[in-house]
VOGU-141782 format. One record per residue (C-alpha): chain; x, y, z; residue in one letter; residue number from 1. Coordinates in nm, 2 decimals, padded with zeros to 4 digits. Each point is the difference from the previous one (the first is absolute). Layout:
   chaine     east    north       up   residu   num
        A        X        Y        Z        a   NUM
...
% end
This chain:
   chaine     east    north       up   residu   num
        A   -04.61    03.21    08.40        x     1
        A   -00.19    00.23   -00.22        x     2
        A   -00.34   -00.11   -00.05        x     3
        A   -00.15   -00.08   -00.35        x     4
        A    00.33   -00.06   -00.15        x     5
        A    00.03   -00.39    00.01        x     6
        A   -00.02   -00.02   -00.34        x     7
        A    00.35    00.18   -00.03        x     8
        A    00.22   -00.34   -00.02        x     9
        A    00.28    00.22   -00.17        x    10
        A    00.16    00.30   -00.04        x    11
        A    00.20    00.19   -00.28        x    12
        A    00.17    00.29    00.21        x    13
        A    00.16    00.26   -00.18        x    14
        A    00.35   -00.02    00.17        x    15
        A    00.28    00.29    00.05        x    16
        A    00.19   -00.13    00.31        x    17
        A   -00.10    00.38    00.20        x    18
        A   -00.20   -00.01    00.32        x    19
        A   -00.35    00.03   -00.13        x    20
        A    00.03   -00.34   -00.20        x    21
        A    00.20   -00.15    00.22        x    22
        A   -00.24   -00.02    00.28        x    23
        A   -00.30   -00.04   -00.25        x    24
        A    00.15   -00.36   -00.07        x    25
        A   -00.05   -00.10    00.36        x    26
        A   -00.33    00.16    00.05        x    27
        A   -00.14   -00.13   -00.28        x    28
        A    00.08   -00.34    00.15        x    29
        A   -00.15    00.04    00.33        x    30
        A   -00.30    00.20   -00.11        x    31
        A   -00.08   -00.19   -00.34        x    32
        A    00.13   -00.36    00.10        x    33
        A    00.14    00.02   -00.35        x    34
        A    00.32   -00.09   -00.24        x    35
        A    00.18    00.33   -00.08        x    36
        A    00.25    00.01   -00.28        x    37
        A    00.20    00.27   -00.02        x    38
        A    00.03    00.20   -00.35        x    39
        A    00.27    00.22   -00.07        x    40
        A    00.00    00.24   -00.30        x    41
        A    00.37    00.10   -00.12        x    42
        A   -00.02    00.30   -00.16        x    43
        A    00.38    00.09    00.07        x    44
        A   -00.02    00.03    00.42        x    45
        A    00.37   -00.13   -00.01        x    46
        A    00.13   -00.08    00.32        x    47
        A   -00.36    00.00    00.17        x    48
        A   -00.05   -00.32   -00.17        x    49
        A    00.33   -00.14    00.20        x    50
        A   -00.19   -00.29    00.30        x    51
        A   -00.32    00.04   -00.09        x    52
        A   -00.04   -00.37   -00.16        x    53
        A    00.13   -00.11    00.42        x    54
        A   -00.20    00.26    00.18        x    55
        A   -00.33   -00.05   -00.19        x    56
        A    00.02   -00.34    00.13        x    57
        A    00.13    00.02    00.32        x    58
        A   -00.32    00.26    00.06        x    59
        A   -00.22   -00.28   -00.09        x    60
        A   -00.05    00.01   -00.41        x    61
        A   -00.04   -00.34   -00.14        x    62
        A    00.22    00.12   -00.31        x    63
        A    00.12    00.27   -00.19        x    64
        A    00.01    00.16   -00.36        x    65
        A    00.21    00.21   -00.09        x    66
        A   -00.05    00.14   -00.32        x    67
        A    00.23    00.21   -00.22        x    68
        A   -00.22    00.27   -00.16        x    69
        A    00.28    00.28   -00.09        x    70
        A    00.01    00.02   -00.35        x    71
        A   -00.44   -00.06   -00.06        x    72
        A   -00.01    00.29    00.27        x    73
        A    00.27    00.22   -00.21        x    74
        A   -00.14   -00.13   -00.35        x    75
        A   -00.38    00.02    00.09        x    76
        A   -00.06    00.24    00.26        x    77
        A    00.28    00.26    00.06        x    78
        A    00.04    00.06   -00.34        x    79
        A   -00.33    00.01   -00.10        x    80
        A   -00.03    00.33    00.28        x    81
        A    00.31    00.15   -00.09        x    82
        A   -00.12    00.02   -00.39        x    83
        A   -00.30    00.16    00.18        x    84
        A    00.20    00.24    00.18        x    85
        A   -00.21   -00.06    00.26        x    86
        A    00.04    00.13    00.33        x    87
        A   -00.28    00.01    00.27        x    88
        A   -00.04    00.36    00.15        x    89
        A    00.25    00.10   -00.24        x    90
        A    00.28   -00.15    00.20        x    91
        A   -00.04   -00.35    00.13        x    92
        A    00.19   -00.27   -00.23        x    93
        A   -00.24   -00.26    00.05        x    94
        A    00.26   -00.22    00.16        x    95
        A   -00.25   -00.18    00.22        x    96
        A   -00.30    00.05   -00.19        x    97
        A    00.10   -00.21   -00.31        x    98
        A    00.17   -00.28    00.20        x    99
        A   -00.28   -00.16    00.15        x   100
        A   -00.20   -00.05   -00.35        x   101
        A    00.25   -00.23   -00.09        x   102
        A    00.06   -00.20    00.38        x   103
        A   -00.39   -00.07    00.02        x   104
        A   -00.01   -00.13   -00.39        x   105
        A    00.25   -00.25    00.13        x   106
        A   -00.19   -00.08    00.35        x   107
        A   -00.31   -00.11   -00.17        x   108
        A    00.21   -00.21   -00.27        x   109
        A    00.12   -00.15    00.32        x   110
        A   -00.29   -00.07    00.13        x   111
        A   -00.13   -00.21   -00.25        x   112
        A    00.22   -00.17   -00.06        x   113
        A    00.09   -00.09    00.38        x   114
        A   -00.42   -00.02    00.04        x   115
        A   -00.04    00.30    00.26        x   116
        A   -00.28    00.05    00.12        x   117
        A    00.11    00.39    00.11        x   118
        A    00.25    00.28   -00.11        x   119
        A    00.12    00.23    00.32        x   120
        A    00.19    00.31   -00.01        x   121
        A    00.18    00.18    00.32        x   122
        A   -00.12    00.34   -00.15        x   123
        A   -00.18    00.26    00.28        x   124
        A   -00.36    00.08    00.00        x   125
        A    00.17    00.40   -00.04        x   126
        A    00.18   -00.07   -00.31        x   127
        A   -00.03   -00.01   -00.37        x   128
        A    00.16   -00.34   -00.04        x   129
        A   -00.27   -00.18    00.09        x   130
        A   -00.22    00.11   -00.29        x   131
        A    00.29   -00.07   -00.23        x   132
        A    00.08   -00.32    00.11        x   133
        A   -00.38   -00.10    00.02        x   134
        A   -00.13    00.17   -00.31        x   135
        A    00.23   -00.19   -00.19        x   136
        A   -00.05   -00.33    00.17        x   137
        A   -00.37    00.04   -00.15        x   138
        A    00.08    00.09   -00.30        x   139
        A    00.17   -00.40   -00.06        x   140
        A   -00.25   -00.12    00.23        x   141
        A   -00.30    00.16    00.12        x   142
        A   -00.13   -00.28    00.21        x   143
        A    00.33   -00.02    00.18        x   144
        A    00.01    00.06    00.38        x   145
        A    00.19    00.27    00.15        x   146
        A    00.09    00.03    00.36        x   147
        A    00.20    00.31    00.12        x   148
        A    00.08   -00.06    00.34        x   149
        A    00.09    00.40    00.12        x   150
        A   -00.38    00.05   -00.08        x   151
        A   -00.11   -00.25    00.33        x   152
        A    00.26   -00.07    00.18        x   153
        A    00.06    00.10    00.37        x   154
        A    00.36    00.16   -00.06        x   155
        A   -00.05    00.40   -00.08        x   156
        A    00.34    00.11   -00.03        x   157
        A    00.38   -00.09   -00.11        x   158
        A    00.06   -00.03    00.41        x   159
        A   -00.29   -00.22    00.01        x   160
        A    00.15   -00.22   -00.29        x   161
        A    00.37   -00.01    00.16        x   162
        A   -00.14   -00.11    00.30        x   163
        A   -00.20   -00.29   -00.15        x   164
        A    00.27   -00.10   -00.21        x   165
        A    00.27   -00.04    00.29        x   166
        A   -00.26   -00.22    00.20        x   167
        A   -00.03   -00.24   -00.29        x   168
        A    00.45    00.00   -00.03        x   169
        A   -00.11    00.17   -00.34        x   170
        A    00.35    00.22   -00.09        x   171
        A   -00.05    00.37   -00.07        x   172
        A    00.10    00.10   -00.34        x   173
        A    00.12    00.37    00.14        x   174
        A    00.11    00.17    00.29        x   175
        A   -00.24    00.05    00.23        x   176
        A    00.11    00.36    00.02        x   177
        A    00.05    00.09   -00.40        x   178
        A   -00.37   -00.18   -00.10        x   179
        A   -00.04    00.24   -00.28        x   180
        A   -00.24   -00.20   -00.23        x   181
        A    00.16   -00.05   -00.31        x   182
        A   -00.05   -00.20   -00.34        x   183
        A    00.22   -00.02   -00.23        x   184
        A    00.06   -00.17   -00.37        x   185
        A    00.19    00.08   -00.31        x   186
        A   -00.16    00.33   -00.08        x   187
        A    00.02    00.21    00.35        x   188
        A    00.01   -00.08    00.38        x   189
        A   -00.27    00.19    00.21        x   190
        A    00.03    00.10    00.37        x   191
        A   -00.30    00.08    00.23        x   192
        A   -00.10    00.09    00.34        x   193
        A    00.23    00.10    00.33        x   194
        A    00.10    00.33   -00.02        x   195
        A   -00.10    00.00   -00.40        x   196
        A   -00.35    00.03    00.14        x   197
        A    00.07    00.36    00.11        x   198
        A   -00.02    00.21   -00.33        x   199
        A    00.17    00.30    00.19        x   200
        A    00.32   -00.25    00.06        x   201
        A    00.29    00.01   -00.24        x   202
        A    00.08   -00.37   -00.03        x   203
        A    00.34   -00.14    00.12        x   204
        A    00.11   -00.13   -00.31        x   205
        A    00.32   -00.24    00.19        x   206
        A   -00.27   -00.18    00.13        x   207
        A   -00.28   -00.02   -00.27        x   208
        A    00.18   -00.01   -00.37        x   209
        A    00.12   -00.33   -00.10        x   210
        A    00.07    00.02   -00.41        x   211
        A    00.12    00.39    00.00        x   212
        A    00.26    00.21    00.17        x   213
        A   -00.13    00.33    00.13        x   214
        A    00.07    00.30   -00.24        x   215
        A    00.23    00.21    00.16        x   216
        A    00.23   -00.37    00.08        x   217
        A   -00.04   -00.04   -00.38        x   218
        A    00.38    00.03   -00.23        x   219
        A    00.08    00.34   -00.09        x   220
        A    00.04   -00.06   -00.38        x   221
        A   -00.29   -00.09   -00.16        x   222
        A   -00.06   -00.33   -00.23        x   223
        A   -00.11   -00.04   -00.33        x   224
        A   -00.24   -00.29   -00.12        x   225
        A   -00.16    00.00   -00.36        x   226
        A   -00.33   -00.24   -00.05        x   227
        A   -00.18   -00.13   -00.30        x   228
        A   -00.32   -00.05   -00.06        x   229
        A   -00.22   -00.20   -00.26        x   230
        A   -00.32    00.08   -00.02        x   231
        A    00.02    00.12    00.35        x   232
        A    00.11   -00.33    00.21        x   233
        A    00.42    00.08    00.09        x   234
        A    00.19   -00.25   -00.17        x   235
        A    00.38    00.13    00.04        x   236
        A    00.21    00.19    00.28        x   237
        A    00.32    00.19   -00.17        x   238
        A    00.01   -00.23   -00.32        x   239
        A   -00.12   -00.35    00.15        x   240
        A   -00.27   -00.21   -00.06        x   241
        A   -00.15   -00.08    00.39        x   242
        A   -00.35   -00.18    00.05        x   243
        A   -00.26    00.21    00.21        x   244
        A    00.09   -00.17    00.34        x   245
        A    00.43    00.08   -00.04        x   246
        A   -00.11    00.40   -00.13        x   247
        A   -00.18    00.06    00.31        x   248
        A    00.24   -00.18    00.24        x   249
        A    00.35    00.23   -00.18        x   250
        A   -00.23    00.31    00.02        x   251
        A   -00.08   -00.09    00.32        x   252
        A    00.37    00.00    00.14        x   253
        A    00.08    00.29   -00.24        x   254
        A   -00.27    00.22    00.15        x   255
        A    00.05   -00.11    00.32        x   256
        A    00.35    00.07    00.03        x   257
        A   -00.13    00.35   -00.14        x   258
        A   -00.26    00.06    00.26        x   259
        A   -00.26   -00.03   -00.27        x   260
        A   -00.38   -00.05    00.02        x   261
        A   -00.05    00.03    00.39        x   262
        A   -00.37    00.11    00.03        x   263
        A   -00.19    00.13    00.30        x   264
        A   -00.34   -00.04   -00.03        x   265
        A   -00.31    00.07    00.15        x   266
        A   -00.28   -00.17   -00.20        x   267
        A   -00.37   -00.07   -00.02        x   268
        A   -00.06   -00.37    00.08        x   269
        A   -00.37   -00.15   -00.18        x   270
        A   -00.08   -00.07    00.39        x   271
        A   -00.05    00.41    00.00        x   272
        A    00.31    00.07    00.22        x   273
        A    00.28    00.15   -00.06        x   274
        A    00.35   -00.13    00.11        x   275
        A    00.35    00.10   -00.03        x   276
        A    00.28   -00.23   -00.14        x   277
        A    00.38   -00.01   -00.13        x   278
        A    00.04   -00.18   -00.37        x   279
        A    00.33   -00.07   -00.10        x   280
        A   -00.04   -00.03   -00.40        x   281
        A    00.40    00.05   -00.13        x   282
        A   -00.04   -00.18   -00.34        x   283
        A   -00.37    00.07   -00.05        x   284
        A    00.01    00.36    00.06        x   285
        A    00.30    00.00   -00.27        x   286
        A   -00.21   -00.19   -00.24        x   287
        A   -00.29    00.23    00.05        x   288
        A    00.18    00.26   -00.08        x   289
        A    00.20   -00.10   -00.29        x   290
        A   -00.34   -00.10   -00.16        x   291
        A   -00.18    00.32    00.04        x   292
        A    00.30    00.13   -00.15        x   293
        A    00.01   -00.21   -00.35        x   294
        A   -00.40    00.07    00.03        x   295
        A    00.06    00.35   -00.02        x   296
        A    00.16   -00.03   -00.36        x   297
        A   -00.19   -00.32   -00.13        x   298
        A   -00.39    00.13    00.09        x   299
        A   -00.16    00.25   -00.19        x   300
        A   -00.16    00.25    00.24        x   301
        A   -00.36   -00.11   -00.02        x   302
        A    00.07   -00.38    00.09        x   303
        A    00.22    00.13    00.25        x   304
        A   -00.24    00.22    00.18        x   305
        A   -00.30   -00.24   -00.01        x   306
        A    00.29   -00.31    00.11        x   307
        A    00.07    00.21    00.28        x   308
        A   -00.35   -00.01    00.11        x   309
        A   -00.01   -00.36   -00.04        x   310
        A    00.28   -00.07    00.24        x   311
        A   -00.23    00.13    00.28        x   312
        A   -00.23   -00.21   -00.03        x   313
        A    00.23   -00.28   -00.09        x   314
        A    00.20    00.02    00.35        x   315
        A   -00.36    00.04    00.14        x   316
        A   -00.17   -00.31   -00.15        x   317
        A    00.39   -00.19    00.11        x   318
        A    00.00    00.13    00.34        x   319
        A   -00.34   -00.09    00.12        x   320
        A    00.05   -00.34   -00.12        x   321
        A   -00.20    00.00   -00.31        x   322
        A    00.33   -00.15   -00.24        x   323
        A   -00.23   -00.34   -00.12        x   324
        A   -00.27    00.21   -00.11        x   325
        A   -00.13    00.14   -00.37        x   326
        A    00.09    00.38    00.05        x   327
        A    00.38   -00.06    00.08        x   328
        A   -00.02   -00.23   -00.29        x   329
        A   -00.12    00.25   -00.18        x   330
        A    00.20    00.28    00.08        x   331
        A    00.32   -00.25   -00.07        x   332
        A   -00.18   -00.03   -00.36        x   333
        A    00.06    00.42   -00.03        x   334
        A    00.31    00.00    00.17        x   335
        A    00.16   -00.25   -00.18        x   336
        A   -00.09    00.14   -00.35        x   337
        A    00.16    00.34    00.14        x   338
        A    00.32   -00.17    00.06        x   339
        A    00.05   -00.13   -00.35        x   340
        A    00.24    00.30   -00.10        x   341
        A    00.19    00.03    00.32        x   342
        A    00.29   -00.17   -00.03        x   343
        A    00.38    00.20    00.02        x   344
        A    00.22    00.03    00.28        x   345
        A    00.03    00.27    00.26        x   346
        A    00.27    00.13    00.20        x   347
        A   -00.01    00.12    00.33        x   348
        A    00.23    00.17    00.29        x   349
        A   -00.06   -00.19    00.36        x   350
        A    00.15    00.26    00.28        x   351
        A   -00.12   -00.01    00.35        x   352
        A   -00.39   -00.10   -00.04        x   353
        A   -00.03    00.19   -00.37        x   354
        A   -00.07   -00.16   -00.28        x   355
        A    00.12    00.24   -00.28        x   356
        A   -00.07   -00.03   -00.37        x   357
        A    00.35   -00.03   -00.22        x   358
        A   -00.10   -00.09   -00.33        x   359
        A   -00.31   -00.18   -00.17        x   360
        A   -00.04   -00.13   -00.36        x   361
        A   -00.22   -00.18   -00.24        x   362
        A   -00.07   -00.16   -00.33        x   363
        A   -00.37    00.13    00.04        x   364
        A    00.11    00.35    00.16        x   365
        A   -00.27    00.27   -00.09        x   366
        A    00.24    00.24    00.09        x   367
        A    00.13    00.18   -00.25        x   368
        A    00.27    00.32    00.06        x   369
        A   -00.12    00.17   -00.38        x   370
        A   -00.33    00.03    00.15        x   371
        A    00.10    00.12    00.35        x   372
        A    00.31    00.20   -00.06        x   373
        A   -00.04    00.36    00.13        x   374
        A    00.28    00.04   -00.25        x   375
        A   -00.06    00.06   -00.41        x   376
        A   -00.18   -00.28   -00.14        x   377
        A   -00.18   -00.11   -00.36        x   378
        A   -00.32   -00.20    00.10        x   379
        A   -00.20    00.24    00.22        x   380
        A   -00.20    00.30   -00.17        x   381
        A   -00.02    00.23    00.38        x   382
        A   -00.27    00.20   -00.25        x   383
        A   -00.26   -00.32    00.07        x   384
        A   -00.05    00.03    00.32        x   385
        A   -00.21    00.32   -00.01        x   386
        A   -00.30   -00.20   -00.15        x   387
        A    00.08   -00.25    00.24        x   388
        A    00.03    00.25    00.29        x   389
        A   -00.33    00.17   -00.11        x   390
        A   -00.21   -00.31   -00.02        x   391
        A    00.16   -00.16    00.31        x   392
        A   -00.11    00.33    00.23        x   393
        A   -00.40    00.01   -00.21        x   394
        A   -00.16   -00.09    00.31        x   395
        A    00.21    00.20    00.21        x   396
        A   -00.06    00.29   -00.15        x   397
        A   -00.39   -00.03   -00.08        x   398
        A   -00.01   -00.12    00.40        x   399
        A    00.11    00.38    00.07        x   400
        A   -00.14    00.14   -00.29        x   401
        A   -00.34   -00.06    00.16        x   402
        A    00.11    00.06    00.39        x   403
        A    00.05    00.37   -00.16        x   404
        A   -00.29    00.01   -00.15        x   405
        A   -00.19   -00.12    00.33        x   406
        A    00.23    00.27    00.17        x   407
        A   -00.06    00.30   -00.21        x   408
        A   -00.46   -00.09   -00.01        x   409
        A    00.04    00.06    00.41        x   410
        A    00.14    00.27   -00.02        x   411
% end
């Protein structure tokens, strides 16, 4: 038994049913003496969530919550990023990222009320999880103890865990030979390590993609979808009303069956490493798109240029954990106000892994065909912009009025 721990009488384990949490509920047992209830965040796993009241307790858990978080995750969280337009390195979806926020504001509710005197987390010492499951523990409860097992225990590798879950009759969640390590929720599934840990190795998609068809196995026809938007949350898919959570999950079959959003990444973790994964993102890549789209009509460009610098550091601040903390809140304050005019519905083409614009309108368009047309037109003097032309090149031209001058004195 780990030493100094004896206070830890009980546990709140945050609970997925994979390998790393289902040996930490046994370990924490023998090294901690303690009560360990299981916690289980839904936030749209699906059929991962199938046996996982039985095998929690049959690997030693005293009980099990399992807590349906789907539409607070969509509502709160999801939304709140894709009104951003955030994406981290400019192509990351955030699936991950944003998840955990919401799972650890549930562990610590949990926890008081079941009078834990710990929260643990199956994350590894390597990973970014770890800071966003424990930065968000502390921002509910600062005094809260948190034990993360992967940072002291013995085992050092997936091979390691297998082995110490089959001497304990633990069951394996996987194959022992198809271990990718994956989560998955509503929003995307992600796929890491094996061969995906070899960026010079195309990935074999028959055995990695789960929510999406390849692109070339994709129909040969495209499909058309049209989404509307209020104030940039998607309320409607072709005509009907939907809530968040049944948007994502049609887009996600739609896209799917289109071989849409399949990402392969490599990314900078906060750890300072770099790694390589595959995202599958069918419906939230649509969404993304479709948004940036009605944006492009409903933002005037100043707000649109400074919004897009704002979505760096928004996918930033999410990915590194940071979502309970004053500058996200802040930067929700700017993005929200932003999104007060973009509301319309746009059209799009979905053929073999494209997402192709069809077709975007809005009561708040700034788009306007007198002003554009290269045809005749009645509001646009072409006369003005000489002032505008001379004034907008001043410093331009006093810049190389003096590097002639400079030029001509040396010589």
């Amino acid at each position: 038994m780990i030493e100094n721990n004896t206070n830890i009488k009980k546990v709140v384990l945050a609970y997925s049913g994979g390998l790393d949490t289902s040996i930490t509920i046994p370990w924490l047992k023998e090294n901690y003496g303690c009560e360990v209830i299981a916690v289980v965040g839904n936030v749209g796993q699906d059929n991962e969530l199938d046996g996982l009241e039985e095998k929690a307790i049959q690997s030693g858990a005293s009980k099990i919550f399992i807590e349906d978080l789907t539409d607070e995750f969509v509502e709160e969280f999801v939304f709140e990023t894709l009104k951003a337009g955030a994406k981290y390195e400019g192509k990351y979806l955030l699936g991950t990222s944003f998840a955990r926020p919401v799972i650890a504001k549930k562990l610590v509710e949990i926890a008081h009320s079941e009078g834990a005197d710990a929260i643990a987390h199956g994350c590894t010492g390597k990973g970014n999880d770890q800071v966003r499951f424990e930065l968000a523990v502390k921002a509910f409860d600062p005094d809260m103890e948190i034990i993360a097992p992967w940072r002291t225990w013995e085992l050092k590798s997936r091979e390691d865990e297998i082995e110490y879950a089959k001497e304990r009759n633990i069951p394996l969640p996987m194959k022992e030979d198809n271990i990718y390590s994956e989560d998955r929720n509503i929003w995307h599934i992600s796929h890491e390590g094996l061969d995906l840990e070899f960026p010079d190795t195309e990935p074999d998609f028959s055995k990695v993609l789960k929510m999406s068809v390849p692109p070339e196995d994709a129909p040969d026809e495209p499909t058309y979808i049209s989404i509307a938007f209020e104030k940039g949350v998607p309320v409607a898919i072709d005509g009907k009303k939907m809530k968040g959570t049944d948007i994502i999950k049609t887009l996600n079959k739609i896209g799917g069956a289109n071989g849409i959003g399949i990402d392969d990444i490599v990314e900078n973790r906060l750890v300072g490493m770099k790694v390589r994964g595959v995202y599958e993102n069918p419906g939230g890549a649509i969404l993304y798109r479709a948004h940036e789209i009605l944006e492009s009509i409903t933002l005037d460009g100043d707000t649109k240029h400074y919004k897009d610098k704002i979505s760096i550091e928004f996918a930033n601040v999410v990915y590194n954990g940071k979502w309970f903390s004053p500058l996200r809140e802040s930067l929700s304050a700017f993005v929200n106000k932003t999104q007060e005019t973009v509301t319309g519905d746009v059209k799009l083409k979905l053929y073999k892994g494209n997402i192709i614009t069809a077709g975007v309108t809005s009561p708040y368009t700034l788009y306007s065909e007198e002003f554009a047309t290269f045809g005749e037109d009645g509001v646009y003097d072409q006369n003005d912009s000489q002032g505008f032309v001379n004034l907008y090149a001043l410093s331009t031209k006093v810049q190389s009025m003096m590097k002639k001058k400079v030029k001509e004195s040396v010589e």
